[in-house]
C-alpha positions, 0 to 999 in steps of 0.5 A, spaced: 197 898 279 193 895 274 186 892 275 180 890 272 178 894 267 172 895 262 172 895 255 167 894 250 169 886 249 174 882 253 181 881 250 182 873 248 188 872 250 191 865 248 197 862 253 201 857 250 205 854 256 208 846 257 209 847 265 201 846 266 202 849 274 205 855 272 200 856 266 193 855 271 196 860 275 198 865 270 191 863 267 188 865 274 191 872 275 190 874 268 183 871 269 182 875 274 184 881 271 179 882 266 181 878 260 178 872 257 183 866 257 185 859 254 191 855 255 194 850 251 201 847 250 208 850 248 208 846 242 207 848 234 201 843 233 197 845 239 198 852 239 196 852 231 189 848 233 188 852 238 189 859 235 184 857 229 178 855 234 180 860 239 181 866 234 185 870 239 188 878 240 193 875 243 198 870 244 203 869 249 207 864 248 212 862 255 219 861 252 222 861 260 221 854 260 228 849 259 226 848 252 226 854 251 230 854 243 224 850 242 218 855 244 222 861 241 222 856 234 214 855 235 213 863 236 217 863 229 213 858 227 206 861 229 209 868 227 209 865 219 202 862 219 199 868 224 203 874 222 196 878 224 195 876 232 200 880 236 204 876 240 207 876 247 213 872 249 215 870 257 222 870 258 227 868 264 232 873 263 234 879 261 239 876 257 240 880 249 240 874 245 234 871 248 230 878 247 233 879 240 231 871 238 223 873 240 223 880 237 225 876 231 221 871 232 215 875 231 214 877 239 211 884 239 212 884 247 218 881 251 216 880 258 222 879 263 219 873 269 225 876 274 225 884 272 219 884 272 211 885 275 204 882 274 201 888 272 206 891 267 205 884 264 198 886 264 199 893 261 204 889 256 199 886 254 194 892 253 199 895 249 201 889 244 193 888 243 192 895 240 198 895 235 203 898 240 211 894 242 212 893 249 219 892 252 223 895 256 228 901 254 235 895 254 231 891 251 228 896 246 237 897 246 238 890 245 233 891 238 237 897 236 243 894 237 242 887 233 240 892 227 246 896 227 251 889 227 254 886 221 250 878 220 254 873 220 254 866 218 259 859 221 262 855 216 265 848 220 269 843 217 267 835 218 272 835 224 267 841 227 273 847 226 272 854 222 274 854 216 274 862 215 276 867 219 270 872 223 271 877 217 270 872 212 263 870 216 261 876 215 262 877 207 259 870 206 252 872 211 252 878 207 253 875 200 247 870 202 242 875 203 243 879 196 248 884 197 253 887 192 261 887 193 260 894 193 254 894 199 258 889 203 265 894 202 259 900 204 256 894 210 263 893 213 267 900 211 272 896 207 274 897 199 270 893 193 277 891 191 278 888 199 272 885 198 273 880 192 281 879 195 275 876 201 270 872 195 277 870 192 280 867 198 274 864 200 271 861 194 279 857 195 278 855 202 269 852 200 272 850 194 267 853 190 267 858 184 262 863 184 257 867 189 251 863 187 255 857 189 257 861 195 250 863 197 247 856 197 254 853 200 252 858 206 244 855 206 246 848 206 252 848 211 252 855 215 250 856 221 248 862 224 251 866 229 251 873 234 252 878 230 257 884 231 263 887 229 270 885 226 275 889 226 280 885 223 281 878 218 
């Protein structure tokens, strides 16, 4: 059991939580334990204001909530803007894409609410505060896994139906990010001539002519989705 622990200066410790009963509690225990700590709301202009007064070593940010997108696009947010504090995301679940979403918002620390107990969230939080990530083993195979997967990018049409199949998804999301015709045929095991049969047959459904048309069309009318493999156009 974790308890309270001596050190040289306490850990500063921001808690970003729009449900004020569950953040005085929290704010109680952790307090408790050692850490100094300050609560503020979910939202990106609190949040922001209260990280630049308070200079913390870490913030945690409580994604369990019903808003719980939302709080995930704030740590994003705040991840751009305070990319140097280490950060700590509460989640319901244990669900892949809630985890995957936070460690790609910048979370270096996923804490499971339903798995899991009050001192593992305090040694997650020693953990992330000397520069270390912290999660669980499935969530660390949830992390690998999205690595190993293709992106991949929905396009819809007015009526809201998809204009190209899962494998031409996958070949626009990986000529949006840069990729040549020879790393996409590398990224999905196809050949160079395969892939521009593909660019060919998705430049007639966009009614575009070119990869930068492409790129751009993607930007500004795909929506990105989970990624994985498809095994077949």
């Amino acid at each position: 059991m974790v308890g309270n622990f001596s050190q040289t200066r306490r850990i500063r410790i921001l808690l970003a939580d729009s449900k004020p009963i569950e953040s005085q509690l929290l704010t109680g225990a952790l307090t408790h334990e050692g850490f100094e700590v300050v609560a503020c709301a979910a939202d990106m202009e609190s949040l922001a204001s209260a990280a630049e007064r308070q200079a913390p070593d870490v913030i945690i940010v409580n994604c369990s909530n019903d808003s719980s997108q939302a709080e995930t696009s704030v740590l994003r947010s705040l991840h751009a803007t305070q990319p140097h504090i280490s950060k700590v995301a509460l989640l319901q679940t244990d669900h892949r894409e809630a985890v995957v979403q936070a460690f790609r918002a910048g979370a270096r620390g996923i804490f499971s609410l339903s798995n899991s107990s009050f001192p593992v969230l305090c040694e997650c939080i020693k953990r992330v505060y000397a520069g270390e990530i912290s999660a669980s083993a499935s969530h660390l195979n949830y992390l690998l896994d999205s690595v190993c997967e293709v992106p991949s990018v929905r396009v819809l049409g007015v009526s809201g139906d998809n204009l190209l199949t899962s494998r031409e998804e996958q070949v626009v999301a990986l000529v949006a990010d840069g990729l040549s015709n020879r790393d996409v045929a590398t990224e999905l095991g196809l050949s160079e001539q395969t892939v521009k049969k593909y660019l060919f047959r998705i430049f007639d459904k966009l009614g575009i002519s070119n990869r930068v048309e492409l790129a751009l069309y993607a930007f500004h009318h795909g929506a990105p989705q989970t990624a994985g493999w498809a095994a077949h156009a």
